[in-house]
N, C-alpha and C positions, 0 to 999 in steps of 0.2 A: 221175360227177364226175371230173372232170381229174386222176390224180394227181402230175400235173406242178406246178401251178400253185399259189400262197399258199393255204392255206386256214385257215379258224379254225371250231374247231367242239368244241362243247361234248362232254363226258364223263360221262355220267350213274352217281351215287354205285352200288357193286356190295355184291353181299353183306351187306347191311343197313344199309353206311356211310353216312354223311351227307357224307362230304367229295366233294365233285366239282370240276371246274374244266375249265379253258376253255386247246387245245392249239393252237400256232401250228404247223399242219405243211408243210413244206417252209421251213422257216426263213430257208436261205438265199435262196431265190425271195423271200422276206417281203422281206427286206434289199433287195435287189436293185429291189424294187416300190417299198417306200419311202423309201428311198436314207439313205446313215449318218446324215444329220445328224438327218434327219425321230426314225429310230430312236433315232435317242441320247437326244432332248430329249423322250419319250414318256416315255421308261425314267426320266430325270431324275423326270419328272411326277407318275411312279406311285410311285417313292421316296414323296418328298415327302406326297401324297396319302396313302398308306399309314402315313404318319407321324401324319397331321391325323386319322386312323380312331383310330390308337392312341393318341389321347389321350383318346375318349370310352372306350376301356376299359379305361385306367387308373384314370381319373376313377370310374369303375362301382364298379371293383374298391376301390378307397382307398372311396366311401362304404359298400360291405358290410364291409371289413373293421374299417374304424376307426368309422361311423355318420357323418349329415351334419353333425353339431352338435360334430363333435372339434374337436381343435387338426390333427391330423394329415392330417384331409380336408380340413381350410383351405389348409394349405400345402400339400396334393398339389395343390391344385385352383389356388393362385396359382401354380406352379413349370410344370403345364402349358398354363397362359394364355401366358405367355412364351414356352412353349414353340412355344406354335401361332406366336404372335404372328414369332416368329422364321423359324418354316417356314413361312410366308405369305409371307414376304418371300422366300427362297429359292427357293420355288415361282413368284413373279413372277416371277423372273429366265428361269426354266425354259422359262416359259410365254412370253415374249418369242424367246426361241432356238426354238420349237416354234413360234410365227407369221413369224417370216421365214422360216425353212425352208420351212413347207409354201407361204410364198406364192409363196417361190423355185421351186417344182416348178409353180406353177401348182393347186395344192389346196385353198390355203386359202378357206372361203366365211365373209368375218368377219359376217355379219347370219346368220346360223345361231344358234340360241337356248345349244347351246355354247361359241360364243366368244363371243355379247354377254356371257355370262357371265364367263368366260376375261379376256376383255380388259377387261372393268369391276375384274377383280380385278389385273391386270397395270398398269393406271393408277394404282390407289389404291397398292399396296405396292410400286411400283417407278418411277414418275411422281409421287408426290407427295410430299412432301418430309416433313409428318407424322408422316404414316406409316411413310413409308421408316425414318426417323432410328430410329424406334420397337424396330426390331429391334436398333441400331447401341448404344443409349444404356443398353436392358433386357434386351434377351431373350439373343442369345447372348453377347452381348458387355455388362458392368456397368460403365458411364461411369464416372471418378474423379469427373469434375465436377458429373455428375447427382448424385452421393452428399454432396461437398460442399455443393451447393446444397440438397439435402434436410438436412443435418447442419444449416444456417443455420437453415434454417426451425425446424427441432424445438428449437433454441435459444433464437431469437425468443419461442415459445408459452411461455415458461418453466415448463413442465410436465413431471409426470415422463414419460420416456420407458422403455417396456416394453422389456428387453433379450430376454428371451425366455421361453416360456410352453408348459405342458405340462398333459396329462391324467394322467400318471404320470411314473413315473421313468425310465421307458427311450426311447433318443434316439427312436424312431419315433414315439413319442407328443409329442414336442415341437416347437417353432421356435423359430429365432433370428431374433424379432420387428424387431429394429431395423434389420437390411438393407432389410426390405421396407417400413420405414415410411421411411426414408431416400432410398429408391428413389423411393415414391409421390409425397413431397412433394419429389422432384424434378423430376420431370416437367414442370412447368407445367400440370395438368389437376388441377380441383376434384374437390368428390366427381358431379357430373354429365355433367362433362367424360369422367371415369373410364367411367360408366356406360354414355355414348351411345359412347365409342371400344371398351369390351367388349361392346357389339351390334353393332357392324359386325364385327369378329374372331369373333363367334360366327355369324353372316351368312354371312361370306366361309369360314368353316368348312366349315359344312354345304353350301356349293356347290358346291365345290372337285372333291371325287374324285368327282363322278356329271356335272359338266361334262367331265372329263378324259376319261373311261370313254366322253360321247358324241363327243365329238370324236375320238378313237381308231378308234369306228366307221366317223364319216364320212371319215374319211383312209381307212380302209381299202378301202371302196366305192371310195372315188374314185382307189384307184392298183389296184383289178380285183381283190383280193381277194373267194376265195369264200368262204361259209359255207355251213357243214354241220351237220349234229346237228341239235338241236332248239333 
């Protein structure tokens, strides 16, 4: 094998470990192959990506610690909907900077089953207005006006409204109910509205870091990248 040249090549776990991982050597050659921009907007990717992973193991972890029927697993489990909901959008943007680049270099192949992916998720959270607004109004950022318009609503129903609600006394086993019902009914989305828009964020979830992961590859082939290992 060349040891001049990019290479990427797996590292198989030693001494009975279980951790192994996957080494870019000649780095700089790497750079060089793929040129900054390409590099940057990967790196952006796999943030992001890495983010959308750590939500299902948060999620895990909130229902063995607190069980699925807490108050505690509800709210871990609304806090990182938003959360994705919000690094979807971020991840769009990423992924927009990561298809001009590589088209710029002459690499991008967009009918590749990675970027139909890719770019079906780059239209919706970043070309669709939706969705876009969705990150701006809930998830990192809490509208004043989405909160007013939900404050109307809960007034209108003139019903009591939950301030907030717990399994015990101590803050992890509780929430403070009336943000997120304030939140909800402002949005403009029923409770099926709600439903059908939390399956496409659970959709574009689980597509996300194993789209990213193949389009990595195919970049890599395609600016002569070798692999080694197994």
């Amino acid at each position: 094998m060349d040891q001049t040249k990019p290479t990427i090549e797996f590292v198989e776990p030693t001494d009975g470990q279980k951790r192994w991982k996957i080494e870019l050597r000649n780095f700089k050659q790497l750079e060089e192959a793929f040129g900054r921009d390409v590099l940057n907007a990967f790196s952006r990717c796999f943030v992001h990506a890495d983010r959308l992973t750590s939500t299902v193991s948060c999620i895990y972890a909130s229902e063995k610690l607190h069980s699925r029927d807490s108050v505690a697993f509800e709210r871990d489990l609304n806090s990182m909907v938003w959360f994705t909901i919000g690094t979807l959008r971020e991840l769009a943007t990423a992924i927009q900077d990561l298809r001009a680049a590589l088209r710029k270099r002459g690499r991008l192949d967009p009918n590749s089953p990675p970027w139909v992916t890719l770019r079906g998720l780059e239209d919706r959270w970043e070309g669709n207005e939706f969705y876009r607004k969705k990150r701006d109004v809930g998830a990192f950022h809490v509208d004043p006006e989405v909160i007013d318009k939900g404050l109307d609503e809960l007034i209108k129903d003139q019903k009591d409204v939950t301030l907030s609600l717990g399994d015990g006394r101590r803050g992890v086993e509780s929430q403070l109910a009336l943000g997120l019902l304030a939140l909800h009914n402002g949005l403009d989305l029923d409770l099926e509205g709600y439903r059908q828009f939390l399956q496409v964020v659970s959709d574009d979830h689980g597509d996300a870091a194993s789209a990213i992961q193949e389009a990595f590859i195919d970049a890599a082939r395609a600016a002569g990248v070798l692999f080694g290992g197994k």
